[in-house]
N, C-alpha and C positions, 0 to 999 in steps of 0.2 A: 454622644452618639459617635459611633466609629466609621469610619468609611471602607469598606472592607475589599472595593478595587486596589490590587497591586501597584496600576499607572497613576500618576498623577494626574490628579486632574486641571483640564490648562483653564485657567481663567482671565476673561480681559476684565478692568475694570476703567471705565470711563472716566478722564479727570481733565482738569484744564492745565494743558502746558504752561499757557504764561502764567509765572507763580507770581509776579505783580498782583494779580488779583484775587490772590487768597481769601484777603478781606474784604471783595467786593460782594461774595455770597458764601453764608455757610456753606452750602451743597459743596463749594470749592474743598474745603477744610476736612468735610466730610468724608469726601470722597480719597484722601490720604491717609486719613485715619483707617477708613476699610480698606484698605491696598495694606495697612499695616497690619490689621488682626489677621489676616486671612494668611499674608507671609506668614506667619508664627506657625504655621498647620505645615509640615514638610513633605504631605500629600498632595498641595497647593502648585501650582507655578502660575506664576501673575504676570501678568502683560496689563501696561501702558494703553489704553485707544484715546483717541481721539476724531470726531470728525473729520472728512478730508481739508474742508473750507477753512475748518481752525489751525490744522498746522499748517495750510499753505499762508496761514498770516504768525504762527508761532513754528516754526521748525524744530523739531526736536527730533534726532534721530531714537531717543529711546522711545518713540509711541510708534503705535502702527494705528491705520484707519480700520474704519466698521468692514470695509469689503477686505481689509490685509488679515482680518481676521478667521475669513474662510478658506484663505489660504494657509494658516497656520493652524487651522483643524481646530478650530481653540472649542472648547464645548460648552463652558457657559460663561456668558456676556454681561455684567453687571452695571447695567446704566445708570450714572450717579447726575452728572451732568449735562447728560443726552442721551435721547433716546431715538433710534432708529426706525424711521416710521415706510412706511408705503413701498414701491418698487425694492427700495434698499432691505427695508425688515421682512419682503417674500424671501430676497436672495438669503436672508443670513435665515432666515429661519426655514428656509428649503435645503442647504447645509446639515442640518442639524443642531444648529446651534443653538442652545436654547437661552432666551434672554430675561433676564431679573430689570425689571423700573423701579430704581428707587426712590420713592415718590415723599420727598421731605415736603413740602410745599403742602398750601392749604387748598385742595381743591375745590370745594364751595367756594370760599371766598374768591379765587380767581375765576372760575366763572362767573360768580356778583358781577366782577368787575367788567366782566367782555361781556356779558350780558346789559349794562348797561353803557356799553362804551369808554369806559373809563380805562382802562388797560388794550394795549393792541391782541389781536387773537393767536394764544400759542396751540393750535390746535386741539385742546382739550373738550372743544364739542364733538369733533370728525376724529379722533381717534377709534379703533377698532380694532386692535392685534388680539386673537383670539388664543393665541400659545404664548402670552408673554406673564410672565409672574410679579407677581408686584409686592413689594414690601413698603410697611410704612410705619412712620414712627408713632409712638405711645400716645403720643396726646394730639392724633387724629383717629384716635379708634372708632370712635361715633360716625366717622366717615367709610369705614370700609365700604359696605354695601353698594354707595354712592361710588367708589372709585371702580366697582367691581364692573359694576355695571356700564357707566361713562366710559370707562376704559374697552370693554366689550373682553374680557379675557373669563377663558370658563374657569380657570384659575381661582383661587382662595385667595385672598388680600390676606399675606401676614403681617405681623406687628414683629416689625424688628428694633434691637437693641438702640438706647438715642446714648451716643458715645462721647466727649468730649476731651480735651488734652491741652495742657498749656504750651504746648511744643510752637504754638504761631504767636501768642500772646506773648513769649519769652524773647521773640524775635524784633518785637516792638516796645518790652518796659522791661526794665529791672525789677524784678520786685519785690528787693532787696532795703527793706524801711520807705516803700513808695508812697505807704500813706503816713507812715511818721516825718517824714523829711514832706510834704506836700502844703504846697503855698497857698491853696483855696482850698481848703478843708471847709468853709463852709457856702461855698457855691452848688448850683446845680447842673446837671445834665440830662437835657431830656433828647432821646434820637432813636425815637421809631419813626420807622419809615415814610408812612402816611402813602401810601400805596394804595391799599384798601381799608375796611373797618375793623384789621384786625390787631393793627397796631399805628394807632395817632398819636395825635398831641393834645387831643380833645383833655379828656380824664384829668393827664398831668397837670395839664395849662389850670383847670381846677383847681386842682389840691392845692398848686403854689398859692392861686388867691386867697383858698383860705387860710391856708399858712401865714401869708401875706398879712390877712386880716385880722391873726388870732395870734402872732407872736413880734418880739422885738427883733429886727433885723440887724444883723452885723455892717459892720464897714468895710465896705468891699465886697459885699457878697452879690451877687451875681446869677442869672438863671440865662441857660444856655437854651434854643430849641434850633437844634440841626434839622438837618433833610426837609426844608424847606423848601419846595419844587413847584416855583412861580407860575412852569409851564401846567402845571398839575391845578394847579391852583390857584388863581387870577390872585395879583398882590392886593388890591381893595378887601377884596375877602380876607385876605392873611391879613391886613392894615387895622379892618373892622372888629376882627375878632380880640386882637391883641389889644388895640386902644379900649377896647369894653371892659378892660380888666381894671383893678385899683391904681392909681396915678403911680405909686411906692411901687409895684410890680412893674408897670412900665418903662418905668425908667431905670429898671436896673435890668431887664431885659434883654438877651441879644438876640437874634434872629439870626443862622447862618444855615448854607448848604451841606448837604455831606461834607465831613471833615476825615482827617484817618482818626484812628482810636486814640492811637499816642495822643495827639493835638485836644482831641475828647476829653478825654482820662486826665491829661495833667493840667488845664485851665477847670477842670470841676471835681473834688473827689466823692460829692453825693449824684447819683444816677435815681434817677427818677424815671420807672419804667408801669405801661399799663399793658393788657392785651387782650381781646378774645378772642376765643377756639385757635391760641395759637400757645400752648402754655410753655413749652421749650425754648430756651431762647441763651445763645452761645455768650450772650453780653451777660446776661445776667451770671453766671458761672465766671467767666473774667472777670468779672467785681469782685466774688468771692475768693477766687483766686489770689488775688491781688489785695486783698486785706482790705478794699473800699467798702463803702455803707452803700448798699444797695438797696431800693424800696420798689416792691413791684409786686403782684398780685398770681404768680404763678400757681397754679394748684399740685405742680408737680415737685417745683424744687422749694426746699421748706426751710430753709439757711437764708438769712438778710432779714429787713424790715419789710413783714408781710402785710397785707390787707387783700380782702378779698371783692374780685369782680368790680365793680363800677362806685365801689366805696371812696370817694373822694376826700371824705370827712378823714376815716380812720387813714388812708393815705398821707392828710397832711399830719395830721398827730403820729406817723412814724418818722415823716421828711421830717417832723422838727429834732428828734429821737438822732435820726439819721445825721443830721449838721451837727447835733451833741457826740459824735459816735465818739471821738476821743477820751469822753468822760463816762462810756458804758463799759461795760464789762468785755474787754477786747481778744484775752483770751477764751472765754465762754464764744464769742462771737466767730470765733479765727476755730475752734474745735468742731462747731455746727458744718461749717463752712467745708473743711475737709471730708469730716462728713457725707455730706452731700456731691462733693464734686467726685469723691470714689464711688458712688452710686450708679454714675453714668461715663468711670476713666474706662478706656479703651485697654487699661491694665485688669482690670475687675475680671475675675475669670468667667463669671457668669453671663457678662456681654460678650466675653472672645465665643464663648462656649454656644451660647446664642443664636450667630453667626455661620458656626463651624453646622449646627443643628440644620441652621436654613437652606445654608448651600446642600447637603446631603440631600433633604426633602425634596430641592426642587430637582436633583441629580437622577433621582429614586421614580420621579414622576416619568409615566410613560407619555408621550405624545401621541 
């Protein structure tokens, strides 16, 4: 679809200045990526936001704030990593501005969590912007209606493009014979968040026992579970669970906190992931990437060692598959893999195109 205004149209898109934390949240990554498709359209002019409060702790003169934004006439505002709510979203949206929530995150699942106290409240009960347009990715579709309405926006929930790029991953590994030259090829890594139900350690911690239970284990080999978060989860409980496992898994066990990926990725080259209603997931794609053996249950990306949903059993019979990956068929493995990651690269023309389609849409919409 073509935009058929002479003017450019100004667009801010929401990002986090300090780039330290790229890898603290995809939405981070994301939100580069779409600053990236959107430049490529020479109808576009993009601007940098950020909250006031964030750059008065990251200073960057290339960003401007939500209210620098009405002063620069900008006309649509694309919230990646913020969203402007109450007093602030009357002003910008009495402007004329009109504002895009790009809603990556699992909204059920975060309210499970404020609903039963376990996460603090990021206002996704009391929200109510009734002109703000909301995009969200593929594999929260069964959520629309739910966001449409929580969110209080008379607005259509679209389903936008889920985009990926190795441009942050290449910053932290070579990936240049990473799994040929790699010293624990037959170790594990497990590092979902445990956050909410939608990605633990429950599943994995499984499949390893029965792996555990049902194969010869190497020397040296090793099972990692990251993001381990004591305060989330009293240590008796972590203690309990893990010592109920077979003596042989325990003791080859480590337990640590968040780690960076590098430190991840080069003490384990097998990644051992599970998930519900959450089937996108940027690690999984980095292992592909990266020529590792990946094992995880996603229904959307169909490259690695798959099993599906809460399949524990066929889980371990891939992990064992997985620690073998040097002796499977590596180019068949490494062709899949391409595959798949051009499915959802920020190069793929029919995600730029996507994009280009949504902004017009919401451009085209009368208020």
């Amino acid at each position: 679809m073509k935009l058929t205004s002479r003017l450019k149209i100004k667009i801010g898109i929401v990002l986090e200045p300090d780039k330290t934390k790229i890898f603290n949240n995809g939405n981070y990554q994301n939100a580069i990526l779409l600053k990236k498709i959107l430049e490529s359209n020479k109808r576009f002019k993009i601007f940098n936001v950020a909250p006031a409060n964030v750059l008065e702790k990251t200073p960057n003169k290339n960003f401007i704030t939500f209210k620098q934004t009405i002063q620069k006439k900008i006309d649509l505002l694309i919230c990646v990593t913020a969203t402007p709510v109450g007093p602030l979203y009357e002003k910008i949206n009495k402007a004329g501005i009109k504002i895009v929530s790009v809603c990556y995150g699992n909204t059920y699942a975060s309210q499970v969590s404020e609903l039963f106290g376990l996460s603090p409240k990021n206002k996704l009960f009391n929200e109510n912007n009734e002109e703000v347009f909301i995009w969200t990715s593929p594999h929260y579709t069964e959520q629309v209606e739910l966001m449409q309405v929580q969110r209080g926006t008379k607005h259509k929930v679209e389903i936008c493009p889920y985009v990926w790029s190795p441009i942050f991953i290449n910053q932290k590994i070579d990936k240049n014979k990473f799994y040929e030259n790699h010293k624990f090829k037959r170790s594990v890594a497990v590092y979902e968040p445990n956050i909410n139900y939608t990605k633990t350690l429950i599943c994995p911690a499984f499949a390893i026992k029965n792996y555990v239970l049902n194969n010869n284990l190497y020397d040296g080999q090793r099972f990692y579970f990251y993001a381990i978060n004591k305060q989330k989860t009293p240590e008796p409980v972590i203690m309990d669970f893990f010592n109920s496992m077979p003596k042989e898994m325990v003791g080859r066990t480590t337990l640590e906190k968040r780690k960076p990926i590098r430190e991840i990725l080069t003490n384990s080259a097998v990644s051992l992931l599970h998930q519900k209603d959450n089937s996108l997931n940027y690690t999984t794609l980095e292992c592909l990437y990266l020529g590792l053996p990946v094992v995880h249950n996603s229904e959307h990306i169909e490259a690695g060692y798959r099993y599906e949903g809460f399949g524990v059993i066929k889980a371990s019979e891939q992990l064992s598959l997985a620690v073998e990956h040097d002796k499977q068929d590596l180019k068949k493995y490494e062709e899949k893999a391409k595959e798949e990651i051009y499915k959802y690269s920020v190069n793929n023309k029919k995600n730029v195109e996507g994009y280009f389609e949504l902004v017009t849409k919401v451009m085209d919409t009368k208020l």
